[in-house]
Every structure is written in structure tokens, then in C-alpha cells.
N, C-alpha and C positions, 0 to 999 in steps of 0.2 A: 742517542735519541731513543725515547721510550717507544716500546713495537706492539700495535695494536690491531686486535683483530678485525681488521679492516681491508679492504684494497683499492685503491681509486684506480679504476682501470674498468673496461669494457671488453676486453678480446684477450683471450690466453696468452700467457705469458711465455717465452721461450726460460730456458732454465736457466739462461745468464743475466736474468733481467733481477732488477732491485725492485722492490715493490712494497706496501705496505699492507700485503694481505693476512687473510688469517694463519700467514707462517712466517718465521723471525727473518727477514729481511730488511734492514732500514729503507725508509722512503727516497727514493731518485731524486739526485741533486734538481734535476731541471722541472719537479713535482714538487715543492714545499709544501708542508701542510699548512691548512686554513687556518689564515689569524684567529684569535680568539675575541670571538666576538659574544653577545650575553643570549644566543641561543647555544653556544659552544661552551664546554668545559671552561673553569679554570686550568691553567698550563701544570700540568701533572695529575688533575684529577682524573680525565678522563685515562692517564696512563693506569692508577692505582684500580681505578673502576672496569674496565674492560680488559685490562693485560691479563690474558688467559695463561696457568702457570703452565712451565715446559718445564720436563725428565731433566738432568741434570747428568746422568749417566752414559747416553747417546756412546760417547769415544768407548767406554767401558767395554762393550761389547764387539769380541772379536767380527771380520768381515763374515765368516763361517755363520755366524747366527742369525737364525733364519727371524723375520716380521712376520707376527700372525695377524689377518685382515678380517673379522667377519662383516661383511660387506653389506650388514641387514637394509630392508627399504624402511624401516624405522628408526633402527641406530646402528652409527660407526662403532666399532671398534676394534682399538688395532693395540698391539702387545708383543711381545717377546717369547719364544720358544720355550717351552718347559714350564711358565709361571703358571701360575694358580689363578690369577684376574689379570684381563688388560689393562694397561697402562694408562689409555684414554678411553673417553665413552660421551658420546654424544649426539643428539638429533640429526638425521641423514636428510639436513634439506640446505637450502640456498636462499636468500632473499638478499635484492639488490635495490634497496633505497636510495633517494638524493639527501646529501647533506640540505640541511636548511638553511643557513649562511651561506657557503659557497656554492651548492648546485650541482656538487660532483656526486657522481653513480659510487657507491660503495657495494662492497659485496658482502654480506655478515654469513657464517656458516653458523649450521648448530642453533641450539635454543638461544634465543632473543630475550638480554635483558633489560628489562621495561629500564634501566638508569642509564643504559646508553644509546638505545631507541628513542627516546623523547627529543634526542639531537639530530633526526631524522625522519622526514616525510617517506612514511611509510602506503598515503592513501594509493598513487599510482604502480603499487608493485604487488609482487602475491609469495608467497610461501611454493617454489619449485623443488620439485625433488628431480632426482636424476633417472628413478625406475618409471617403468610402466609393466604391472603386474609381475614387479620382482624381477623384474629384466632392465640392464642399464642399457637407457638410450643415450640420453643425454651426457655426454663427454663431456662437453663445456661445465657444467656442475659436477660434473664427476673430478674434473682436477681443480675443481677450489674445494671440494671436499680432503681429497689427496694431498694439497699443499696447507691445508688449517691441519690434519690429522701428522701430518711426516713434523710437519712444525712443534706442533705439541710434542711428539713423541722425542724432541731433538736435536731433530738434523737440522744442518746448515746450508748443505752444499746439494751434493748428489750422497741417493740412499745408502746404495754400495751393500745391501745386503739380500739374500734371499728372499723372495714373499711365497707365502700359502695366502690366497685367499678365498673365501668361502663364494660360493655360489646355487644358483637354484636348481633342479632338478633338469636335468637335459638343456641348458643353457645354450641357446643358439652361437652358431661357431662365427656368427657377424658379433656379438657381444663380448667375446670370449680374445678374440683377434683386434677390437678395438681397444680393449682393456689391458692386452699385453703390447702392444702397441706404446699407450701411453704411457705407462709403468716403464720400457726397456729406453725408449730417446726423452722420455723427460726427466724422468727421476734417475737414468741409469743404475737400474737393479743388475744382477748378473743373470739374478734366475726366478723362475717363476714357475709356480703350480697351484692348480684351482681344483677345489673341491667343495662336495657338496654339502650345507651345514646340518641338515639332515642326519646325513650319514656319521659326519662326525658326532652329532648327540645322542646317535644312537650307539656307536663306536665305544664313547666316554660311561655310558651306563652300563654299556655291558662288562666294563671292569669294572663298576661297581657291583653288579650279579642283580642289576637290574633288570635286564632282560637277556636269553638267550643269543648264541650265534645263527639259527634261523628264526625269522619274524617278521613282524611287522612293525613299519614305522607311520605313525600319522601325524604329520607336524600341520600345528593351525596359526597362520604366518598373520604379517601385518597383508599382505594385499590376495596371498592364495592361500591354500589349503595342501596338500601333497600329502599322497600313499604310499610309500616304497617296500616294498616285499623285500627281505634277506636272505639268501641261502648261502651257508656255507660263510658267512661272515660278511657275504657282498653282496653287492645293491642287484637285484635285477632290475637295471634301468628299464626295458622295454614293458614293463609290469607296470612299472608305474604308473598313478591318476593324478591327476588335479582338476580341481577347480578355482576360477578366478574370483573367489570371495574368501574375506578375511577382515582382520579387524580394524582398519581402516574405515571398510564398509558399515562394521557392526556403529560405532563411530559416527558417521556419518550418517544413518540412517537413527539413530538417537538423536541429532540434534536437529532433524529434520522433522520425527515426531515432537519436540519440543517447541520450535519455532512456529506448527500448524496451532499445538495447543495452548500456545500463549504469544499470540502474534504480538502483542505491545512491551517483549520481553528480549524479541530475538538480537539483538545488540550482544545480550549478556552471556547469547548459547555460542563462544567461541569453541574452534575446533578444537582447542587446549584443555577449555571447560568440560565440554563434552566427552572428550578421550579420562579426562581424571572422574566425570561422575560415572563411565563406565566401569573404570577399574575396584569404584568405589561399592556401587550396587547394584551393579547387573549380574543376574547368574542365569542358569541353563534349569527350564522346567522338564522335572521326570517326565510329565506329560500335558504338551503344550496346550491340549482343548481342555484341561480338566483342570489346568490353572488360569482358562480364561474363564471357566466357568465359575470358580471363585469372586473373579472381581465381579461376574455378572451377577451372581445370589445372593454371596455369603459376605455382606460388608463387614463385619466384624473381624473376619480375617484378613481380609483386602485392605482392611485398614492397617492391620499388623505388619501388613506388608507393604504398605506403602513408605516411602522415603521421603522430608523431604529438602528443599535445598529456599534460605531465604536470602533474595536481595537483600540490598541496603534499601534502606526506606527511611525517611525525614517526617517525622508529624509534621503536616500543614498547622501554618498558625492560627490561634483561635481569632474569629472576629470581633472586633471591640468594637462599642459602639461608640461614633464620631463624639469627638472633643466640641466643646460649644464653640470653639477657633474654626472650626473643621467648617460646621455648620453654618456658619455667620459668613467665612470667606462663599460658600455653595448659595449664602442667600444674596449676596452682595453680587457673587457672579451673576445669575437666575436675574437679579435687577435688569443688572449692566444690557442682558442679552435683550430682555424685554422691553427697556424704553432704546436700544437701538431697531427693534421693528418697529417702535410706535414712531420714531422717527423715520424710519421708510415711508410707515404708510402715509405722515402725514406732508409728506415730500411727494410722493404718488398724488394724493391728492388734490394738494397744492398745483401740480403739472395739470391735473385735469379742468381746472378750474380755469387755470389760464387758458388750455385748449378751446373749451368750450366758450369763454369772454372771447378769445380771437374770434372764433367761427360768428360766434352771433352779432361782432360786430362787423365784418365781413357781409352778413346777411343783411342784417341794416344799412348798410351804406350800399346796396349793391339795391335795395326797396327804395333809397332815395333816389338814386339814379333815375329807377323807373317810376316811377311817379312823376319826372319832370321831363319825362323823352314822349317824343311822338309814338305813332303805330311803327313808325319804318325803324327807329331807332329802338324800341322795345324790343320786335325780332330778333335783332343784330344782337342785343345786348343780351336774350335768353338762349340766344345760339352757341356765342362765348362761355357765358355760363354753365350750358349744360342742364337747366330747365328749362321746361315745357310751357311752364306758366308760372304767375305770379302767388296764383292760390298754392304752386306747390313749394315757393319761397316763404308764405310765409307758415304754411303746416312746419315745415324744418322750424323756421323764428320759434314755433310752439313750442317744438322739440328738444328743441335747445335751451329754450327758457326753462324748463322745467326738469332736464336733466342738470340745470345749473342751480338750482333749486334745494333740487336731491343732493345735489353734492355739497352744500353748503349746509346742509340741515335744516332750510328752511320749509315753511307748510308751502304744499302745493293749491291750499284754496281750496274752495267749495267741489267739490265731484261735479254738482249738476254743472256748474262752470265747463268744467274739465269733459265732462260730457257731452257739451253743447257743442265747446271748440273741436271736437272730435269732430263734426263734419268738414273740416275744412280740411282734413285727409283726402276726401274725396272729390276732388274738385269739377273734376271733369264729368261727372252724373249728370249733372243736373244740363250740360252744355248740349244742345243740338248734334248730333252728327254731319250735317252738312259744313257745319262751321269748326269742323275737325281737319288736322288733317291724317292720313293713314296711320303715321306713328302715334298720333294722338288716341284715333279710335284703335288701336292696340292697348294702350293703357290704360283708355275710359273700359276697357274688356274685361281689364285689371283689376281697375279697384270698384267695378261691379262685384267681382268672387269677393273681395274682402268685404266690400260695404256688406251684401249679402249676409255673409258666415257673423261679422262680427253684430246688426244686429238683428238674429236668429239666436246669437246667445243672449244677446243683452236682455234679448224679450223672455229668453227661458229664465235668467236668474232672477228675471223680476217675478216672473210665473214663480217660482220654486219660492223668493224669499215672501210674495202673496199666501200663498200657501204653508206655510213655515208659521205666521204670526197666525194663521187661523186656527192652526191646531195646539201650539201654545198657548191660547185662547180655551179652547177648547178642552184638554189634558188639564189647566188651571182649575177651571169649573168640575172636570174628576175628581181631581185632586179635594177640593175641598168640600164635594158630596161626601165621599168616602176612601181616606186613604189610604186604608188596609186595601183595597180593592185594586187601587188605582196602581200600588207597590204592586201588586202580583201581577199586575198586569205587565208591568214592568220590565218583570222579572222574565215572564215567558216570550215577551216582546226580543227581547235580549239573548235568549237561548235561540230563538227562533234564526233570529240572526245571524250568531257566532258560527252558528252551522252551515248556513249557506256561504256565509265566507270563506268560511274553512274549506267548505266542498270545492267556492271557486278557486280557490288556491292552490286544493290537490289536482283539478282537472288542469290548472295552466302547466305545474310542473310535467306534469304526467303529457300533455302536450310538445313540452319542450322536448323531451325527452323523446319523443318519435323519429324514429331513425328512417322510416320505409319510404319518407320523402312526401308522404301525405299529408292535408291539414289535419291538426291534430286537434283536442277539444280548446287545449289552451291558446289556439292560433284562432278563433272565432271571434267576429265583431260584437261588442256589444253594442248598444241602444243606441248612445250617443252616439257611438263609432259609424254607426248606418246612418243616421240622420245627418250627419257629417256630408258622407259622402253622396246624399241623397239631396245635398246643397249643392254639392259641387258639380254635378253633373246636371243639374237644371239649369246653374247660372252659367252654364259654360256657352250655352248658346242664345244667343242673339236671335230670338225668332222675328222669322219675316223682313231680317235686312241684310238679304242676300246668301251667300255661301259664305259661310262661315269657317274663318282661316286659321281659328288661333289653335296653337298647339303644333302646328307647323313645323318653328323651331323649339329647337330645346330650350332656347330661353325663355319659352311662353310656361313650361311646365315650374321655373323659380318661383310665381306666384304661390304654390302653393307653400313651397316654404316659406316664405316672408309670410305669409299667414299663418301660420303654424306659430312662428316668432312674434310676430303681435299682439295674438290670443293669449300666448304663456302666462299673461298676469290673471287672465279670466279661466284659465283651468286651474283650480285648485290640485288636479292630481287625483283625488279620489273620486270614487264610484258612489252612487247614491248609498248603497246599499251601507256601505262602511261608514260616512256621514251621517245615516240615521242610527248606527251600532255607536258609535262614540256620543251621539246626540244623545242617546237614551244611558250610556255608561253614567255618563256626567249627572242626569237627573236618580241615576242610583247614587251616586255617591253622595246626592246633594241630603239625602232620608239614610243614606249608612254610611257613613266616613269610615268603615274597613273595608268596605267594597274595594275589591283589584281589578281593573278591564285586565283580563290576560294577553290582549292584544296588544297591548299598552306597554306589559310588563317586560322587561330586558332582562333577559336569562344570562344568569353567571359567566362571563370567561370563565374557561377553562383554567385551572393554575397552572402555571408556566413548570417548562419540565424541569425540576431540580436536580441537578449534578452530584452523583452520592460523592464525597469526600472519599479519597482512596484512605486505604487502610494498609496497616502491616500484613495483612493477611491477601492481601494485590498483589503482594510480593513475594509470597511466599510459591516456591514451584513443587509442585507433587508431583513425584516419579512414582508409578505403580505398576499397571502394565507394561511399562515402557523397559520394566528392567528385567523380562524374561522376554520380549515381544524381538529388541536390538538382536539378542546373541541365537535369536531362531532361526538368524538368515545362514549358519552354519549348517544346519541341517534342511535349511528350506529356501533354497538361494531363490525360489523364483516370489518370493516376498520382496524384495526389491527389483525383479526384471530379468535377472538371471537364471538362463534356462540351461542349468547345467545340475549336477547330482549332489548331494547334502553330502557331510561325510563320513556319515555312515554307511549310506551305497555306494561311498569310495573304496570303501573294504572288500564288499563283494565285488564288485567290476576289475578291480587288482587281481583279485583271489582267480577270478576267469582267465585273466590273461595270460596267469601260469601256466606254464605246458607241463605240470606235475599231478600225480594221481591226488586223494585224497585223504591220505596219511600225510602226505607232507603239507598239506593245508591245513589239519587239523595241528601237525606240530608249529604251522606259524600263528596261528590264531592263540596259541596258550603263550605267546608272548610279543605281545602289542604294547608298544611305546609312546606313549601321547607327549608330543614337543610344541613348542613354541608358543609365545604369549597367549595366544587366547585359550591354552589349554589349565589357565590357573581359574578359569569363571568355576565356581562353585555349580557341582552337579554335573560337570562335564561327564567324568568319567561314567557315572551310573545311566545316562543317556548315553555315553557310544556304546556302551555294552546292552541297551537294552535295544537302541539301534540294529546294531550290528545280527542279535541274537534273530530279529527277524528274518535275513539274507543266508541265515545258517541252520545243516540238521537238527532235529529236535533233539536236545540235551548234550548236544558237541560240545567240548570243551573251551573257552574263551575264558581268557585271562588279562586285563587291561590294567599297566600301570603308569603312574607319569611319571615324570623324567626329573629326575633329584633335584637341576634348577632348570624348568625349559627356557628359560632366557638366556645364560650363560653356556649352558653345556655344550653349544655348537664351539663357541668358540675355545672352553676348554679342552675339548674333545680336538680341535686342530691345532692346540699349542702341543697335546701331547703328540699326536704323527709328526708334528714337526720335530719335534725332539729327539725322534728317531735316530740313529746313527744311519742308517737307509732311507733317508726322506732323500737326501740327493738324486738318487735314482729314479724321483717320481718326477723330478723338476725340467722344465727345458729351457735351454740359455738363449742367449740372444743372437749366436749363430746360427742356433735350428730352428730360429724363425726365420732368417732372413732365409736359410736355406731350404724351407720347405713350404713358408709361409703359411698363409690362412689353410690349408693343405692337411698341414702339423695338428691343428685341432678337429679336422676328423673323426681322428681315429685317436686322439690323446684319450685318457682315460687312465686315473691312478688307480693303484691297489691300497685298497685299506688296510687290508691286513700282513702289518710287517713283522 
């Protein structure tokens, strides 16, 4: 059965279990793998596609020879004593997706390739590492790290050989105990020794004559930073600094300024992304304010220095203009739509016509009745009904007849007709009050305010249209005295105007707009508006028959709206003043047909906002400041919130902690080791020395170099102590744990120099 890096399982395995993780174990009879189904491989691709290759050599090597482990929070690797490179090497994380077909938790170690990922739902899981600032917490990822890496390297069973593994700077003895722990009853090693990878790179350089036997080490890790003094070839642990920032951070804090400065991009800033355009074009500025001041003045250089990185980006299609198919279906639609309202409406219509035929002949038959009924049977029958009286059956007959009229399109007849029948609105004026009874003189009260108001207007528009034909009259006779004379009079008649409209229209706003709860100039009555109410509060009372009730209840105040609604065909809406400004527009234009009323004229819509087309240049990302701004948080951790020391006054706060005069600090400072990943950013070195030179006498000697490979050298530096003929002596077996237990790491501490 072909063994792939995978494991379907949820909880640690014991070491006698069969499994299908990322180490050569075939899959558990009572676990078959998932049919193949068409989100699944075909049957053997996914073997040729994911089968990560294993060592071939494994048996080769006697039990005596020790495994080297450097244990990085970035990468595994793990190898054989004496060699020159490890064996295997890859990403120190854990992700535990569900198959998509079957639904089972897989567990993938190491980098993620996108051709066997796509067979797994990846959205409900995340990317775990086993460290938290270089420190392993996490066991449970610690041994699917352990069983992908012993897998790779060979094994099948149990280890059976020694391990060195690397670890961090003072390594808590809970980390150190759980780690030997799982190493001595899972994997059965014999023996086990831990040290620091630090020391080993600095170990390894100094046979090269890279640096001296007393020094200084500065390693700049994936999650910290660490300072280890040397004397005498060995670490002074208690000397030692850290800080919790490193290039994870640096990482992190790049794709962070990326996704603020191109928010409709951040999809594409993955953490993968971000880590390789670090390695790509970030470096370390000699002097951080003086290369911001660059981007800030001097664009020509800022430009030199800008980087940048393009999506993929698709030209949008060009727009054609519609096919005459196109057109002809849009006009045919457009039809279809329009005679289905005109069909609505004239269905709507239709319903009203019948409404109105029912009601009016309801009213008629209901006027025959009373016409052939006594007194006593008329009451009874306007009681049913719900009229008062007969005059106000047949006002409604009117009403109706003429809304049936209108809705049919036919002419309503003469006005004065329509004018005349207009009294029969009012039926109860004219009736006695004794021969009322109370509810009746309630609504003779009624259509007093109406009769009243409505005619108070009738006599005004007859006033106003008297007055109308006499100065058309009038203006005529101008007109053909002189009508140069009569035009300019026109003209000023017109300015005269505009103005005072205009004026009223800025006082109404400017009224509206009053906030202090007073009337404001726009909330004032005008003309009509007083004469209005200077009707209504005459006709409201009844002099001289009695006390006067109405208004009592709130439904004596609806008059006024049902008046209000009556009138609506006799208010035109406007103000005299704006009636005689268009009256006179019109006699301008009638003597200058370019004349424009600007009261008239309808000012442009705005054009609608147009959508600029995205471009290849949308796509395009500018790294500028971003690529000396990331790797400043090494020297300036509180740029991201961390309030701890750059590390450069890592140097000095070590150097203090010495208990040694100042010749032997001058002799560590003339040989400073710069290690680990992020010690390759360009400009590193001439910023820690220009760092450091501040925290130091004037003109003391410093000497800074780096570290032949700072990524590999920890661990070549611990293949060679492992190679030792004397490395057994640093190691402790699996009796002296169980005999002195978590105890034993105390006081454990190897010697580096054998």
C-alpha cells in the first residue's frame, strides 16, 4: 500500500499503532482509505504526488550513532553525526484539514503543496506551530513533527539511536523534561542531549577562525533575538539577553503594512507571500530617520528604491455597441412592458366605472323610494341610510354623476351649470333652525364654514379674473402707443419681480432652517393665508342663537379639512406675485422668442458618477518604505508594542552583566558573531556596529562578523560535537531520568569544548 503524508487520526498515537501519518506506517486494517471519488486522486496519483522520499540508509548506521535535531521554530532538521548537511529539512508547523469526500481530520506536516491541498478543506483550520517564542509548548505537534521527520530520515520501528538536539538559550526545565520525555517511551532512543544552537554556530565558526574563543554571539532567530557572551570557549548563560522579536514579527508586521495600504488586495498578502517578499527586498537602513527622509523629499531616489510586485490582472472587455437583435429584442421588451400598464390601467379604470354606475344607481333607487314614502316612512328610510336629508342624496347623485363623467372622458357641461348645482352642497342654509334637529344644526354649522370660504373665493377669482381682462386691455393700448416703451417696461416689471421672489424663497429657507424653536420669517402668513383664517373664525359662530357649541368635539375640527379638500381645485398653488412673473415672462417672450424665465429653466442633473475601469497599474504593489520600515522592529521593538531592547542594547546590557573588568569586554567586543536568518538583511552588520559603537568608549575596538552560513551553522556546528568520541559523556540515558527525573535537568548543562 502506497504511504502518504498524511494521518487520519485525532489524538497521539502509541508507538505500536499503524497509522497513515507523515511517517512510513501503512494504514490500520480497521481504517481503509477513502474511495476514490472525483474530489480524490486517481489511485496511485496521489501516491506519486505527495509520497515524500525517505533515506534508504536508515539500517546502515550503527546503534552508536548519534541523530542530530536542530529543533528551529522555522525549520526542522534532523541528520547524522559527522555529515556536512542534514538529511531532511522542512517547515516546523502542523495543519490539520478535513478530507473533502470523506470528512476525516488529516494531519499534513511541513510546507503545504497546493496539488495535494486542493483535496482538502482547508477554511476551518490554521497553520500551528509547536513553539511560543522558541519555546515548545505544544507536544501534541511536537510528535507529528517527530514521526513526519524519524519517517523521512528512515526509521520504521523504534529510533534506537542517540539524539543531540538544539535548543534556545536557558530553555525552561518543563520544556526540556517534556521533550525528553517523549523522545525516551515513544520513539525509544537510549540517550539524549540538548544544546544550545547558538552556541553550536558559534562553536562551528570558530574552527573556521571566524571568531575568537572569548566573544560575543548575537543570533536573530525566527521568533527572538539572543546575546551570549563567551569566555574561555563557554556560554556565560547568566549574561545572557533576549528579546521576544524576530522575523516572524518582521513578517508579520510587512504584510500588515500591506493589507492597511491596499485594502482591496489583502487575499494576495499571504503569510508565505509576505515571508519570500521579505527575504526578497527588505534590508536594514544605516540611519532610519534619514531614509525616511528620503521617501519624504527626494522622489527620485525613493523611486530607485522602490520595489515593485504585480498581480495578475485580466483587461476588462471593451464595450460594443448592441447588435440591432439586441436592440429590437429591448424594443419589443419596452413594448411588452408598456401595453401591460396600459392594460392595468385600463382594468383600474374599468373597476371604477362599475363602482361608480353601482353607487349612483343605488342613489337612484334609494331617491325613488323617497319620493313615494310618507313623512314617517322618509325618516326611517334616511335613518337606514345614513342621510340627513334628501338634498344631501342628491349633492352625492351630482357627485357621482360627474366623477362618472371624468372617468369616462366625457365633458362635464357648461361651468355656470356646474356652478349653479353647487348650491345644492349646501342644503341645510337655507332651512330654519327650529325645524332642525341638534345633529342637523351641527352640520347646518358645517356647511356655513364651507359655503362661506368657498364663496369668498369664488368672488375673489372673479375679482382677480375682472381685473386681469382690464389691464390686458390696458397693456394692449401701451402696446400699440409705443412698443419700445411698453418692452422696457416689461423688462423692469420682470426684474422687479424675480427679486422679490427670489427674496421670498431665501426668507422661507432660511425660516425653515431655524432651530431655536421660534417662528421664523419663512413660517409667516401670507395675504390669503390671513384672510383664510379671518373667514374662519367669523363664520365659526352663530351670533345671537345661543351658546355656541361647536368645536366641542374633535370631530367638529374635520371641517376644516374636508374644506381644505374641496377648495384644492380653486387653489392654483401659487402666489400672486409668481402669477403675474410668469404672466409677464410669457408677454416677453411673445416680442423675443430667446427670452428664458430662469424660473422656468431646469438646471442640468449632475452626471452620474462614473466607475474608472481598473487598470494593470490597480495591480501593481509598491513596496518602498515598507522595506526598511519591517526589519526596524529589530532595533526598535516598540514599533510593533513591544517594550523590550533593540539589539544593539542587547550588547550593552550583556556586557553589564559580566562580573569582569574592562579588558575582557574590550577583548569580547573584537569578536562578535552575527547568526541566524535575519542576520542576512543587507546593512545588518554596519547598523549593529554603528549601534553597538553608541553603548561603547570612544574609539574601543569592535569588530562584527557573520557567521559563514547563519542558517545552517547551528546545526553543522552540532553534527560536529556529536561526532566527538566524548559526546557520550554529555548525554543522559533513560535511567537517569527515571532516577532523578525533571530533577536531572536542573543542573544538566554540557561542555562544549571537548
Amino acid at each position: 500500500m502506497a504511504l502518504l503524508p498524511l494521518c487520519f487520526h485525532s489524538t497521539p498515537r502509541a508507538r505500536g499503532e499503524d497509522d497513515a501519518a507523515q511517517v512510513t506506517k501503512p494504514l490500520p486494517p480497521q481504517s481503509p482509505p477513502p474511495p476514490a471519488t472525483p474530489l480524490s486522486p486517481p489511485p496511485g496519483e496521489m501516491s506519486s504526488v505527495c509520497r515524500a522520499p525517505r533515506e534508504t540508509d536508515f539500517a546502515r548506521f550503527p546503534d552508536s550513532a548519534p541523530i542530530v535535531i536542530d529543533n528551529g521554530a522555522s525549520t526542522f532538521r534532523i541528520g547524522w553525526a559527522g555529515e556536512a548537511e542534514p538529511r531532511v529539512s522542512f517547515r516546523n508547523i502542523v495543519q490539520r484539514p478535513r478530507h473533502r469526500s470523506s470528512g476525516e481530520t488529516v494531519t499534513v506536516v511541513g510546507d503545504t503543496d497546493p496539488a495535494l491541498m486542493k483535496y482538502f478543506d482547508c477554511t476551518r483550520t490554521s497553520i500551528r506551530s509547536a513553539f511560543d517564542d522558541d519555546v515548545v509548548y505544544q507536544f501534541e505537534y511536537m510528535e507529528y513533527i517527530l514521526d513526519y521527520a524519524f519517517d523521512r530520515l528512515g526509521a520504521t520501528s523504534e529510533v534506537g539511536h542517540p539524539i543531540l538536539m538544539t535548543e534556545c538559550e536557558c530553555n525552561p526545565s518543563f520544556s526540556r523534561a517534556r521533550m525528553s520525555e517523549l523522545l525516551f517511551e515513544t520513539y525509544g532512543v537510549p540517550s539524549v542531549a540538548f544544546g544550545i544552537d547558538d552556541v553550536f554556530s558559534y562553536k562551528y565558526n570558530q574552527k573556521l577562525g571566524n571568531c575568537g574563543e572569548d566573544g560575543l554571539a548575537i543570533s536573530c532567530e525566527f521568533g527572538t533575538c539572543h546575546v551570549v557572551p563567551f569566555l574561555k570557549g563557554q556560554p556565560v548563560l547568566g549574561a545572557c539577553c533576549r528579546t521576544n522579536v524576530g522575523g516572524s514579527h518582521i513578517t508579520d508586521f510587512l504584510r500588515q503594512l500591506l493589507s492597511l495600504k491596499y485594502p482591496y488586495h489583502v487575499a494576495n498578502f499571504t503569510w508565505e507571500k509576505a515571508e519570500e517578499l521579505k527575504k526578497e527586498h527588505c534590508y536594514i537602513a544605516a540611519d532610519y530617520m534619514s531614509e525616511l527622509q528620503i521617501f519624504k523629499n527626494n522622489k527620485e531616489e525613493a523611486e530607485e528604491k522602490t520595489r515593485y510586485w504585480q498581480l495578475p490582472w485580466v483587461p476588462p472587455p471593451r464595450d460594443e455597441p448592441p447588435s440591432e437583435e439586441e436592440l429590437a429584442r429591448k424594443a419589443a421588451y419596452k413594448e411588452k412592458a408598456g401595453q401591460r400598464l396600459r392594460d392595468m390601467a385600463a382594468a383600474k379604470r374599468s373597476q371604477k366605472i362599475a363602482d361608480l354606475e353601482e353607487k349612483l344607481s343605488g342613489l337612484e333607487d334609494l331617491m325613488e323610494h323617497l319620493d313615494g314614502a310618507d313623512e314617517l316612512q322618509t325618516t326611517s328610510i334616511l335613518g337606514r341610510s345614513g342621510y340627513l336629508s334628501q338634498q344631501e342624496i342628491k349633492s352625492d347623485i351630482l357627485k357621482a354623476t360627474q366623477s362618472l363623467r371624468k372617468a369616462k372622458g366625457e365633458s362635464n357641461g357648461n361651468e355656470e351649470n356646474a356652478d349653479a348645482s353647487g348650491a345644492d352642497k349646501y342644503p341645510l342654509v337655507s332651512v330654519p333652525d327650529d325645524m332642525l334637529t341638534p345633529e342637523q344644526l351641527k352640520e347646518k354649522k358645517k356647511q356655513i364654514l364651507l359655503k362661506t370660504t368657498t364663496e369668498g373665493k369664488l368672488r375673489a377669482k372673479q375679482r382677480r379674473a375682472e381685473e386681469a381682462a382690464l389691464r390686458e386691455k390696458q397693456e394692449e393700448e401701451r402696446r400699440t402707443e409705443n412698443p419700445e416703451l411698453y418692452f422696457d417696461e416689461l423688462r423692469a416689471r420682470y426684474l422687479e419681480l424675480s427679486e422679490k421672489v427670489d427674496q421670498r424663497k431665501r426668507q422661507k429657507v432660511n425660516g425653515n432652517n431655524n432651530s431655536s424653536g421660534a417662528v421664523g420669517r419663512g413660517e409667516r402668513l401670507n395675504a390669503a393665508q390671513k384672510e383664510r383664517m379671518r373667514l374662519l373664525t367669523t363664520a365659526a359662530f352663530d351670533r345671537g342663537k345661543g351658546e355656541d357649541t361647536f368645536g366641542m368635539r374633535d370631530e367638529d375640527w374635520l371641517v376644516y379639512k374636508k374644506m381644505s379638500k374641496e377648495n384644492e381645485e380653486d387653489d392654483d398653488g401659487k402666489d400672486d406675485d409668481e402669477s403675474e412673473l410668469a404672466r409677464i415672462a410669457s408677454k416677453i417672450q411673445e416680442v423675443d422668442p430667446t427670452f428664458v424665465n430662469k424660473h422656468d429653466a431646469v438646471e442640468p442633473a449632475p452626471d452620474p458618477h462614473k466607475v474608472r475601469p481598473l487598470t494593470a497599474d490597480d495591480f501593481k504593489i509598491a513596496i518602498g518604505i515598507e522595506r526598511f520600515r519591517c526589519p526596524e522592529v529589530l532595533f526598535q521593538p516598540g514599533m510593533i508594542g513591544v517594550d523590550q531592547a533593540g539589539i544593539d542594547e542587547m550588547v550593552s546590557i550583556s556586557l553589564r552583566r559580566l562580573l569582569e573588568d574592562e579588558s575582557v569586554k574590550e577583548r569580547l567586543c573584537q569578536s562578535i558573531l552575527v547568526t541566524g536568518g535575519s542576520s542576512l538583511f543587507p546593512g545588518m552588520i554596519p547598523r549593529l556596529e554603528s549601534g553597538i559603537r553608541q553603548f561603547r568608549p570612544y574609539l574601543a575596538p569592535l569588530k562584527l562578523v557573520r557567521a559563514a552560513d547563519p542558517i545552517l551553522d547551528a546545526w553543522r556546528g552540532a553534527a560536529a560535537f556529536a561526532a566527538s568520541s566524548k559526546f557520550g559523556k554529555q548525554t543522559f540515558t533513560l535511567a537517569d531520568y527515571r532516577e532523578h527525573g525533571e530533577s536531572l535537568f536542573h543542573r544538566y548543562n554540557i561542555v562544549y569544548t571537548l
